[in-house]
TORKOL-4160 file (C-alpha; in steps of 0.2 Angstrom, whole numbers, padded with zeros to 4 digits, m for minus):
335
<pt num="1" X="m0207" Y="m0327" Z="m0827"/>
<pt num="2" X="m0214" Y="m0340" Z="m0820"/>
<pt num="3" X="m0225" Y="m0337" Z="m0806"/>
<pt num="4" X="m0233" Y="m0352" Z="m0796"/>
<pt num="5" X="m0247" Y="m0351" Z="m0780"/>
<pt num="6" X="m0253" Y="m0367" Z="m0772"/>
<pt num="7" X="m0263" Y="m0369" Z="m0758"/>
<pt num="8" X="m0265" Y="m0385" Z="m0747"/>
<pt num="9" X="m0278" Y="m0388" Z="m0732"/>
<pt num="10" X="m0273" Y="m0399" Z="m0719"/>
<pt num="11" X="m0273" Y="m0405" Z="m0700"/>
<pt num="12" X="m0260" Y="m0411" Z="m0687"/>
<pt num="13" X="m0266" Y="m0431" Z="m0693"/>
<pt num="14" X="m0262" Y="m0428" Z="m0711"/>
<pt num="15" X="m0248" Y="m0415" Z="m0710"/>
<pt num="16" X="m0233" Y="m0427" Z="m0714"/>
<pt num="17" X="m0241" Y="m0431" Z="m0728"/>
<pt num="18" X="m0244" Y="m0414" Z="m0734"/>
<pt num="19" X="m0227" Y="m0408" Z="m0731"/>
<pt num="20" X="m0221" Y="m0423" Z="m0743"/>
<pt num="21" X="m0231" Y="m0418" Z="m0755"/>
<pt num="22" X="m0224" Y="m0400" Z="m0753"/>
<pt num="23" X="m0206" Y="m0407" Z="m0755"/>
<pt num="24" X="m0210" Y="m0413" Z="m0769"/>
<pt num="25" X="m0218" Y="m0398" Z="m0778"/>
<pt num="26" X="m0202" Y="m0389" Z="m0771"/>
<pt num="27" X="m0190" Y="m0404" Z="m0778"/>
<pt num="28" X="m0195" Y="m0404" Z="m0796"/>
<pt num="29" X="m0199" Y="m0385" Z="m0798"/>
<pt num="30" X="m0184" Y="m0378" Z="m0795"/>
<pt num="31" X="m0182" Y="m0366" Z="m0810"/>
<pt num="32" X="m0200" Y="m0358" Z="m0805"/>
<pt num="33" X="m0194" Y="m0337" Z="m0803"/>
<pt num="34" X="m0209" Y="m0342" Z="m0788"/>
<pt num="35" X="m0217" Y="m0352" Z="m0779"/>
<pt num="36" X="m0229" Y="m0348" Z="m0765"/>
<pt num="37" X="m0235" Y="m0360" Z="m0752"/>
<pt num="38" X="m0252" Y="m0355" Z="m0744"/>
<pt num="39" X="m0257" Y="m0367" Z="m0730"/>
<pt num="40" X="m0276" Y="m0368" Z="m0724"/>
<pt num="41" X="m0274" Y="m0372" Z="m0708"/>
<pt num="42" X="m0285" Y="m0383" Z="m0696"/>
<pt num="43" X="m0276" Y="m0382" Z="m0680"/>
<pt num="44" X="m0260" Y="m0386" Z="m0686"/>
<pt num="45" X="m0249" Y="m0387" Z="m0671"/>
<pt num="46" X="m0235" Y="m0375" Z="m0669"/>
<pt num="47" X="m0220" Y="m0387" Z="m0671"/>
<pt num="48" X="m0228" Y="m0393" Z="m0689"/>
<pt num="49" X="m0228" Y="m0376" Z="m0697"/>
<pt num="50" X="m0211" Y="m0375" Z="m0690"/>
<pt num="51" X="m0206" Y="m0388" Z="m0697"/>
<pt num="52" X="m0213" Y="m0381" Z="m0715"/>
<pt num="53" X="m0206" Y="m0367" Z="m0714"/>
<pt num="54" X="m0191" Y="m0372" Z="m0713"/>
<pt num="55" X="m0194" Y="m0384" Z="m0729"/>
<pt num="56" X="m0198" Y="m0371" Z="m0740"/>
<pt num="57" X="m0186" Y="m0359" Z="m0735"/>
<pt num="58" X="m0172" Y="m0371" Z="m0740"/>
<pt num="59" X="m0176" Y="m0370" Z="m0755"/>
<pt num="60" X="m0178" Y="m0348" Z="m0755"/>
<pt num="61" X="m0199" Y="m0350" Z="m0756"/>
<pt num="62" X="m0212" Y="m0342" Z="m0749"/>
<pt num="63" X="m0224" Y="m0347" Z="m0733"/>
<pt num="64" X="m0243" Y="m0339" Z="m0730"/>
<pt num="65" X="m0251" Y="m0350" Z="m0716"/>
<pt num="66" X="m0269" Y="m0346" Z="m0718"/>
<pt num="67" X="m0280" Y="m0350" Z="m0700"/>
<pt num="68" X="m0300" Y="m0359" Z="m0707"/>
<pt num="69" X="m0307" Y="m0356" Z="m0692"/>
<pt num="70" X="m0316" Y="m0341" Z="m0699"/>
<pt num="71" X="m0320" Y="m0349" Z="m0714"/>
<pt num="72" X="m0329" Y="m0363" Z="m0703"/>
<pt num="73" X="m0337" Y="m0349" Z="m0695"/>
<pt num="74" X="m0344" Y="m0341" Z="m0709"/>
<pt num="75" X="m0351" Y="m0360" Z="m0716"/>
<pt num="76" X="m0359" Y="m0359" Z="m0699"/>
<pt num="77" X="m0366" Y="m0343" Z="m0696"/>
<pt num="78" X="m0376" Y="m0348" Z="m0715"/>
<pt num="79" X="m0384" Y="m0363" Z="m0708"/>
<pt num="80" X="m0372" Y="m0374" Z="m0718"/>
<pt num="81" X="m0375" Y="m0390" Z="m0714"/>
<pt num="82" X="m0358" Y="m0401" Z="m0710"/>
<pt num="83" X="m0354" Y="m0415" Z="m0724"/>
<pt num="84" X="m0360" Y="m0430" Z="m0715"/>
<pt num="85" X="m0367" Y="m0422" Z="m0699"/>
<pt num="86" X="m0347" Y="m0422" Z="m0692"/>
<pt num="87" X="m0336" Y="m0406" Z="m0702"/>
<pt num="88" X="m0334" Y="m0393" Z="m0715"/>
<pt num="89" X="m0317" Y="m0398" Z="m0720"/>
<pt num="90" X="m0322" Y="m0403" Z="m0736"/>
<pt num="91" X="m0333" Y="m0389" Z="m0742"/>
<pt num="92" X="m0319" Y="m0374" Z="m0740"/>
<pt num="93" X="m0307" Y="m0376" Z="m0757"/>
<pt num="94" X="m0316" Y="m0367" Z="m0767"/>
<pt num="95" X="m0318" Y="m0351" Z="m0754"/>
<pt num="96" X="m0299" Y="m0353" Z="m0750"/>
<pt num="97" X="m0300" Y="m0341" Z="m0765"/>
<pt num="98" X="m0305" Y="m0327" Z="m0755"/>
<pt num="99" X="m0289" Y="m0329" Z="m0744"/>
<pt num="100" X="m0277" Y="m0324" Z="m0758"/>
<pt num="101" X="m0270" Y="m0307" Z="m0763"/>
<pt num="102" X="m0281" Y="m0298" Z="m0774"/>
<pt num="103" X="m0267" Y="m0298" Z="m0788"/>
<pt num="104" X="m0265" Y="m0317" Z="m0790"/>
<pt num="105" X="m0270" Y="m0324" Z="m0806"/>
<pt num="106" X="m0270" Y="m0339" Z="m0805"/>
<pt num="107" X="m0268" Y="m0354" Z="m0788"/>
<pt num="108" X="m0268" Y="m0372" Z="m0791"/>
<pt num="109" X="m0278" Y="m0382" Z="m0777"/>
<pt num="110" X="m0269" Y="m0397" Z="m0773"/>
<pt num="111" X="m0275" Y="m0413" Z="m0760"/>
<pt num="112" X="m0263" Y="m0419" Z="m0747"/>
<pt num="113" X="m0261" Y="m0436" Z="m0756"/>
<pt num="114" X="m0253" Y="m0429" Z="m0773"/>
<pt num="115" X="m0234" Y="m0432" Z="m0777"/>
<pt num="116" X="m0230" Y="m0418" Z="m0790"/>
<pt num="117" X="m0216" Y="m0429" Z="m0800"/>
<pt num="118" X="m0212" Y="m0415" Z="m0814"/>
<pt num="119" X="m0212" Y="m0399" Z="m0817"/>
<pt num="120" X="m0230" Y="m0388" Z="m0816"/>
<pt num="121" X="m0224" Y="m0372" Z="m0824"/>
<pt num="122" X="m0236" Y="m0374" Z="m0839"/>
<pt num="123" X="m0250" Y="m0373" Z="m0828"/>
<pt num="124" X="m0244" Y="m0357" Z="m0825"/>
<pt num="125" X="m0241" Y="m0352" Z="m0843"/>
<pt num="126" X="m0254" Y="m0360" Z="m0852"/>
<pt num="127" X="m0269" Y="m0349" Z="m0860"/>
<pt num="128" X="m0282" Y="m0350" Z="m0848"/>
<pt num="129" X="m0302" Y="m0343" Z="m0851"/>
<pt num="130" X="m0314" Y="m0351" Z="m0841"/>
<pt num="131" X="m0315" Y="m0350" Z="m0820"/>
<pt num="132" X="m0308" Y="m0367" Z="m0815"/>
<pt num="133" X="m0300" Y="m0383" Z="m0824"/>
<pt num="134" X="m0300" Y="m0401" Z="m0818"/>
<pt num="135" X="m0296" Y="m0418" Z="m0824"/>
<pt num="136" X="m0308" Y="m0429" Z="m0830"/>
<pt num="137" X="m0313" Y="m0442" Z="m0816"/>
<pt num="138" X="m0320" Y="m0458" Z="m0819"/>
<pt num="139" X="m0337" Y="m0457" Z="m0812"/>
<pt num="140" X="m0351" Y="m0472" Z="m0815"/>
<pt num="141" X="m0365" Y="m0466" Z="m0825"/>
<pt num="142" X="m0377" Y="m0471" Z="m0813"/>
<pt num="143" X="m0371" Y="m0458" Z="m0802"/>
<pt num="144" X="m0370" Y="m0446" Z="m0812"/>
<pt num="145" X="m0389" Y="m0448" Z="m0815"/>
<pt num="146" X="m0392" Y="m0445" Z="m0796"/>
<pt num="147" X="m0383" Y="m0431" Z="m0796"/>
<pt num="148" X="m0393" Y="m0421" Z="m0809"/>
<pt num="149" X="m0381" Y="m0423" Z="m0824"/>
<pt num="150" X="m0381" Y="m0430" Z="m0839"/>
<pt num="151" X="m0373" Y="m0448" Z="m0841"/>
<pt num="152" X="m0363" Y="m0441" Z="m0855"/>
<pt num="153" X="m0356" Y="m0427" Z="m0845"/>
<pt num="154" X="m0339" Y="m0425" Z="m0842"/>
<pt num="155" X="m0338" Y="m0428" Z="m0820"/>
<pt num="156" X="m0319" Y="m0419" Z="m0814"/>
<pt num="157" X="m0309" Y="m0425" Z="m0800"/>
<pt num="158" X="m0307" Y="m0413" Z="m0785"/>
<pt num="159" X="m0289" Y="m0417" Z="m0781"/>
<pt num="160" X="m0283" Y="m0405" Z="m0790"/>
<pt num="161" X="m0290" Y="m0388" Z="m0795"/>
<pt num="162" X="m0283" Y="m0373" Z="m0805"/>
<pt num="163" X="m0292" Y="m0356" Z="m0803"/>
<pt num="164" X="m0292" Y="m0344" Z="m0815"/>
<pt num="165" X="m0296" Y="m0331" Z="m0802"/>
<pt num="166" X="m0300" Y="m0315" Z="m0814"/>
<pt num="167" X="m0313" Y="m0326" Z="m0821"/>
<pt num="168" X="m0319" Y="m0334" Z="m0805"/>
<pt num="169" X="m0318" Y="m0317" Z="m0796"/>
<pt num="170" X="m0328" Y="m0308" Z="m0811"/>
<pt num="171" X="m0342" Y="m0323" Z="m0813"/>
<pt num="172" X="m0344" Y="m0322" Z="m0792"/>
<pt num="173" X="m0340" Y="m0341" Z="m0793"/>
<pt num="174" X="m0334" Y="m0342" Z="m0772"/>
<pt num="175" X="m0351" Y="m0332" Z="m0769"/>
<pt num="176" X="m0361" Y="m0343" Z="m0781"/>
<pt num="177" X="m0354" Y="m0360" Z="m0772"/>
<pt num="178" X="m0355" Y="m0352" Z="m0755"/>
<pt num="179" X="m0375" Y="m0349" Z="m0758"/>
<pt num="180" X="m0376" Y="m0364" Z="m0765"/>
<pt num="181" X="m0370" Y="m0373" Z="m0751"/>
<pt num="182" X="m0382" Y="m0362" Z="m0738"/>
<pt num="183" X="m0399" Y="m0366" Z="m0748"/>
<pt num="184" X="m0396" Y="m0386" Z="m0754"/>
<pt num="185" X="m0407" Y="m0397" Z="m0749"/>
<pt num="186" X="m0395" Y="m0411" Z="m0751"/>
<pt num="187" X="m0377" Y="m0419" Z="m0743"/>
<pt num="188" X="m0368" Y="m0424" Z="m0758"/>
<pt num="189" X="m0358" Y="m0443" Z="m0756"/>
<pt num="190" X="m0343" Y="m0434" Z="m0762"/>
<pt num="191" X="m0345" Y="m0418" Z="m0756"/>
<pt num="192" X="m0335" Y="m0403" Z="m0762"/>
<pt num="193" X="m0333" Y="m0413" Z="m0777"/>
<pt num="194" X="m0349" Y="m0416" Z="m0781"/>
<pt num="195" X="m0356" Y="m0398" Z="m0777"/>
<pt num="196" X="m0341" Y="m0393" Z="m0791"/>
<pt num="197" X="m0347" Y="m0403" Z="m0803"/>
<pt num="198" X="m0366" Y="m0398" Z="m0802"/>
<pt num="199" X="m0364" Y="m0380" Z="m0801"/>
<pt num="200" X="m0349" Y="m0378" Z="m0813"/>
<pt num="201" X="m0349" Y="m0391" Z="m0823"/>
<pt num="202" X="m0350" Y="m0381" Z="m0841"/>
<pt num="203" X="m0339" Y="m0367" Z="m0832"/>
<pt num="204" X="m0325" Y="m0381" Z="m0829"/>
<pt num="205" X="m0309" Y="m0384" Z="m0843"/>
<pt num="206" X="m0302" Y="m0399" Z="m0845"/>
<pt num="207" X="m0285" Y="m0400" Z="m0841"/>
<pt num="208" X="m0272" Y="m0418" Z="m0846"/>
<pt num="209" X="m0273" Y="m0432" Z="m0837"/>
<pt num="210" X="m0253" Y="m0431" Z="m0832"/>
<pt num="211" X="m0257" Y="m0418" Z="m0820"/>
<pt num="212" X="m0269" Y="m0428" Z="m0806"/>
<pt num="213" X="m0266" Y="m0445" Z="m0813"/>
<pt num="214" X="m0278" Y="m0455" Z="m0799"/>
<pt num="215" X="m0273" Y="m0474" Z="m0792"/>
<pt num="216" X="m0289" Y="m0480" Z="m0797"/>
<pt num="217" X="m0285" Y="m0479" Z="m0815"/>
<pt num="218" X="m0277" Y="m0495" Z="m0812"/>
<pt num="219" X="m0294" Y="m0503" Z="m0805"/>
<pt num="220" X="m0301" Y="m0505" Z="m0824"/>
<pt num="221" X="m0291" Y="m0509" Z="m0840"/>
<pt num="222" X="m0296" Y="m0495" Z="m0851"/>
<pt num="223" X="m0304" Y="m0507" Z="m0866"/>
<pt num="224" X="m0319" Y="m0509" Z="m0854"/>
<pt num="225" X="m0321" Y="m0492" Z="m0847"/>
<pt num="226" X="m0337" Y="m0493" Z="m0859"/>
<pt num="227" X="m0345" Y="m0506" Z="m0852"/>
<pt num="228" X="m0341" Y="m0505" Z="m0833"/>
<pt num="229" X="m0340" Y="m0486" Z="m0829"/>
<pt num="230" X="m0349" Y="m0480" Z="m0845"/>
<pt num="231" X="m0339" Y="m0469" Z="m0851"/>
<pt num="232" X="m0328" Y="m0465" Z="m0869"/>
<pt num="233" X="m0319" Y="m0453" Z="m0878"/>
<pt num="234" X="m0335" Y="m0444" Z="m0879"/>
<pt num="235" X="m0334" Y="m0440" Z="m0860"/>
<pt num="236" X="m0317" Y="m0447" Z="m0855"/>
<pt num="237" X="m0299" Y="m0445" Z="m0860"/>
<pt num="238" X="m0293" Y="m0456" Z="m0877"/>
<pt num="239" X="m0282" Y="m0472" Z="m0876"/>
<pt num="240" X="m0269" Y="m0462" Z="m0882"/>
<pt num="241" X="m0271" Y="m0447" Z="m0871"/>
<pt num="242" X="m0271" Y="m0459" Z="m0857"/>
<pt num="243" X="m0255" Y="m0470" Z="m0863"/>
<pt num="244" X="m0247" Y="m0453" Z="m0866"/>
<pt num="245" X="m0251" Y="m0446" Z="m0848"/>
<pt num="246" X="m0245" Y="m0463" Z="m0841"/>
<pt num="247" X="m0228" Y="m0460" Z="m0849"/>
<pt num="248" X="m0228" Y="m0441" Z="m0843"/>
<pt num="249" X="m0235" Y="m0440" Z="m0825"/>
<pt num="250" X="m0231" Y="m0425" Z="m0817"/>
<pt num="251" X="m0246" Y="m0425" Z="m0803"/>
<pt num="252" X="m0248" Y="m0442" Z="m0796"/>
<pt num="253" X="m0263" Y="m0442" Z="m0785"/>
<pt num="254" X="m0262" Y="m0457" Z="m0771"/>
<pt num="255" X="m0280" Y="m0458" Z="m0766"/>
<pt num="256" X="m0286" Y="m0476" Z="m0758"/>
<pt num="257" X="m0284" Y="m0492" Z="m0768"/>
<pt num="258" X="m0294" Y="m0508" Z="m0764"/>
<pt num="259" X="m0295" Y="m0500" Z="m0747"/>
<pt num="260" X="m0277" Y="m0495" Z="m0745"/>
<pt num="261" X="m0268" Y="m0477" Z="m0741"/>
<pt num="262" X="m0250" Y="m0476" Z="m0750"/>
<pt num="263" X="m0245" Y="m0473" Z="m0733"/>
<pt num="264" X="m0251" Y="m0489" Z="m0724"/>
<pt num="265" X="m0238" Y="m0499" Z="m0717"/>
<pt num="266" X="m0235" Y="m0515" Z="m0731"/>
<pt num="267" X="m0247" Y="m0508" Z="m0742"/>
<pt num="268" X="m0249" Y="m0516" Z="m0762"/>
<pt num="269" X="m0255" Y="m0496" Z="m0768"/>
<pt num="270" X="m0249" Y="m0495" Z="m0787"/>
<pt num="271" X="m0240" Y="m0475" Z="m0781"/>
<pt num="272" X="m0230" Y="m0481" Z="m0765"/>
<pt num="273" X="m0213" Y="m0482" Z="m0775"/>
<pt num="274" X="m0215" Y="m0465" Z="m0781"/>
<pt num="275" X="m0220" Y="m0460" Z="m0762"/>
<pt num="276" X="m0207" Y="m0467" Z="m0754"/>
<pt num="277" X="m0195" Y="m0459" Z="m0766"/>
<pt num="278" X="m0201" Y="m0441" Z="m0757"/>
<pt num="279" X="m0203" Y="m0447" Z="m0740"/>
<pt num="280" X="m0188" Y="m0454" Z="m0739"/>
<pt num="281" X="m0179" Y="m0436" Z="m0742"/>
<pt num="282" X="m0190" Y="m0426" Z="m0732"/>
<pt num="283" X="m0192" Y="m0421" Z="m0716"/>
<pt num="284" X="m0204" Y="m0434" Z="m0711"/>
<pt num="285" X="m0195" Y="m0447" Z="m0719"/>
<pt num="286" X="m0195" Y="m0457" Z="m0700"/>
<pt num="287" X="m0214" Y="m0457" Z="m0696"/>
<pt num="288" X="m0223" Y="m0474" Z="m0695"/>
<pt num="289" X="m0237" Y="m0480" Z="m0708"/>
<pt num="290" X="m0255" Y="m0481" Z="m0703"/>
<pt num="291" X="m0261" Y="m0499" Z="m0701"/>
<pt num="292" X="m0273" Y="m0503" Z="m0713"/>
<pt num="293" X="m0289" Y="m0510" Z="m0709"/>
<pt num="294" X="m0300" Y="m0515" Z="m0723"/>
<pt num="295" X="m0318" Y="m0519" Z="m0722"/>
<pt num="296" X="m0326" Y="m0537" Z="m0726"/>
<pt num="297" X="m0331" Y="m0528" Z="m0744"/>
<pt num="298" X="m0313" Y="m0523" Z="m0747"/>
<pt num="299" X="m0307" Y="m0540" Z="m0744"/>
<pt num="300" X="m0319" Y="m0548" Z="m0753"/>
<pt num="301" X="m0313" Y="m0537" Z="m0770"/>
<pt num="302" X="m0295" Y="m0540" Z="m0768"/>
<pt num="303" X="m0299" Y="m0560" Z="m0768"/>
<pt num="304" X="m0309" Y="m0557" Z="m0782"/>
<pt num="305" X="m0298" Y="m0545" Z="m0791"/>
<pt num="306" X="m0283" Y="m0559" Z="m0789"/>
<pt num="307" X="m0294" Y="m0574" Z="m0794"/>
<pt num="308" X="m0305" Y="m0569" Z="m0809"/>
<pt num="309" X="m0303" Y="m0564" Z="m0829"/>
<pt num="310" X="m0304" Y="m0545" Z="m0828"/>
<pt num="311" X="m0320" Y="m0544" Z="m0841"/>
<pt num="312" X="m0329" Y="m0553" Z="m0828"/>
<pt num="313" X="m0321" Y="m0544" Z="m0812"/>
<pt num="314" X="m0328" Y="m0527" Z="m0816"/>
<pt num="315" X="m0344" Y="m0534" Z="m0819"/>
<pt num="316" X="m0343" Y="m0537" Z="m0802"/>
<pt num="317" X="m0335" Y="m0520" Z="m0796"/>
<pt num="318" X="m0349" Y="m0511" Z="m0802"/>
<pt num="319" X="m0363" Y="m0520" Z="m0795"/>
<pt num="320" X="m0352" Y="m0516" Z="m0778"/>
<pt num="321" X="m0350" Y="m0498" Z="m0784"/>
<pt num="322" X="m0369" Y="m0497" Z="m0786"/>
<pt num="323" X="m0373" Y="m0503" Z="m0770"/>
<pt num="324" X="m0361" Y="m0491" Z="m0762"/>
<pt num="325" X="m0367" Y="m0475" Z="m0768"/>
<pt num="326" X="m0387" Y="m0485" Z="m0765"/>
<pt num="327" X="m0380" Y="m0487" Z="m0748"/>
<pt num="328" X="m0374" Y="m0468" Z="m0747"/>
<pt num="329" X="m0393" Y="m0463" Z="m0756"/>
<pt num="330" X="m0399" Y="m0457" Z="m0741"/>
<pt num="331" X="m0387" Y="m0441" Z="m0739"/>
<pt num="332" X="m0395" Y="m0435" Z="m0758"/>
<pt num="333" X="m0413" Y="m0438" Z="m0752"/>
<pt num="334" X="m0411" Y="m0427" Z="m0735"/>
<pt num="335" X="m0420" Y="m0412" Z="m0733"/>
C-alpha cells in the first residue's frame, strides 16, 4: 500500500498555478491506494478552494485546507523578524509539520512551480533514516562561504522537501528551526532555504535529481560546473546521474530562467512545454500569462547568452552572480 501526503502553501496570486501542479500529481499518480492534499493556506479565497475541491475529488482523493494565519502569529509573537522586512511566507514549510496528523510518516513538501511528470510512489516506499532529504542545488562556492559552510558542502534545493516525520518529530527539528529563526542575527538571501541548509545540512539525505529537476540546470553545460559554480561529483550530482535524471524526470521544478516565469505570456523557459501540457487540462486552463518584465541585468544576459562561446559566457554569469548575492550582503550582516 502506497500511502502519499503532500502539502502546498499558497495565495490567491499563485493558486492557478498551484492547482496545476496538483493535477498533475493527481494525473500521473493514479495507482497511489492515497493521496492526501494538505493546503497551507494564505487567504485563499473561497471560490479557489472550491474550485480544488472539486479537482481532487474527481479523481476520489483527499482535501485538508490548513489556515497559516496562526502559524504567522506564532513567527510573530517570537519576534521573528519577516524575510525582507515584508512577510513570513517563506519561513513556515518546515513547521507545516506540526499541522499533520500525528500518525503520518512521511509528507513530501512541494513549491507551487513543480509539474510532477511520473509517478512519486517510491518516495513513499523507499528506506528512509534521516529527518529530511533534498536535492542537490547548485549553489556558487562563494556563497556558500558567506553562509558558514563549507565550499565542498553539499547546498539542497528547497523546492522540494521530504520529511521523515518520526525522525524529525523525535530530533525536535520544527522546534530546533523555529528557535533558530527567533535568536538569528541574520536575514538570509534565500530564506527558508538557506536557514535549512545551515541548521541541517549533515541531518539532510540526498535524494535523485529526477525528482526536482530545476530550470537553471540548463543555465551551464555541465563540463564547466567546475570552473563556474565550483562544484563536482564530490559535492554535486555525476554526469551520468544527471543524464540519467534528464531521461527520467518525474518532478520538474519551473523556477525563473533568465528572468522568466513558465507562466509568462511568450516566454523562451526550457519547462513551458511540459507546463502547458497540465494547464491545458486543468481547471485553469483559460487564465492569462503574467507579462514579463525583466530588468536591465536580465536583458543584458540573454544578449550575452545568445552571442558568446559558452566557456566564455559563464565567466560572465558568475561575476553577475557574485555581485547579486554582494548586492543582497547586507541582509547577512543585519543585526
Amino acid at each position: 500500500m502506497c500511502k502519499i501526503n503532500v502539502v502546498y502553501i499558497c495565495n490567491d496570486t499563485y493558486f492557478p498555478m498551484t492547482g496545476i501542479s496538483i493535477k498533475s500529481l493527481l494525473e500521473n499518480n493514479r495507482n497511489a491506494e492515497e493521496i492526501n492534499v494538505y493546503m497551507g493556506s494564505d487567504n485563499i479565497s473561497p471560490q479557489n478552494l472550491s474550485d480544488l475541491d472539486s479537482l481532487v475529488n474527481e479523481y476520489n482523493r483527499k482535501l485538508t485546507v490548513i489556515d497559516v494565519s496562526d502559524i504567522f502569529q506564532k513567527l510573530e509573537d517570537a519576534g521573528v523578524k519577516k524575510y525582507k522586512g515584508a512577510t513570513y511566507s517563506p519561513y513556515i514549510k518546515n513547521l507545516m509539520t506540526q499541522k499533520v496528523p500525528t500518525e503520518e510518516k512521511r509528507l513530501l513538501y512541494l513549491d507551487s512551480d513543480t509539474i510532477i511528470d511520473g509517478s512519486i510512489e517510491e518516495l513513499f516506499t523507499m528506506e528512509l533514516s534521516k529527518p529530511l532529504y533534498m536535492v542537490i542545488d547548485i549553489m556558487w562556492d562563494f556563497y556558500k562561504e558567506k553562509l558558514g559552510l563549507n565550499k565542498s558542502s553539499y547546498y539542497f534545493n528547497g523546492g522540494l522537501i521530504l520529511y521523515n516525520l518520526d525522525v524529525w518529530r523525535k530530533e525536535n527539528c520544527a522546534e530546533r528551526y523555529l528557535d533558530y529563526l527567533q535568536h538569528c542575527n541574520k536575514q538570509y538571501v534565500l530564506g527558508d532555504q538557506d536557514i535549512t541548509n545551515v541548521l541541517f545540512n549533515e541531518q539532510i539525505g540526498v535524494l535523485d535529481l529526477k525528482y526536482n529537476y530545476y530550470s537553471n540546470y540548463y543555465l551551464i553545460n555541465p563540463k564547466y560546473m567546475k570552473s563556474a559554480v565550483g562544484v563536482d561529483e564530490s559535492n554535486y550530482y555525476s554526469g551520468e546521474e544527471m543524464e540519467e535524471a534528464k531521461k527520467s524526470v518525474a518532478i520538474y521544478h519551473c523556477a525563473k530562467y533568465n528572468g522568466e516565469r513558465v507562466w509568462d505570456k511568450k516566454n523562451n523557459h526550457p519547462f513551458s512545454e511540459i507546463y502547458n501540457k497540465y494547464k491545458s487540462i486543468s481547471y485553469w486552463k483559460n487564465e492569462e500569462g503574467w507579462t514579463s518584465n525583466k530588468s536591465k541585468v536580465i536583458k543584458i544576459q540573454l544578449l550575452l547568452q545568445r552571442c558568446l562561446p559558452h566557456r566564455i559566457y559563464i565567466i560572465f554569469l558568475r561575476k553577475a552572480q557574485k555581485q547579486y548575492f554582494k548586492n543582497n550582503e547586507i541582509l547577512l550582516n543585519q543585526n
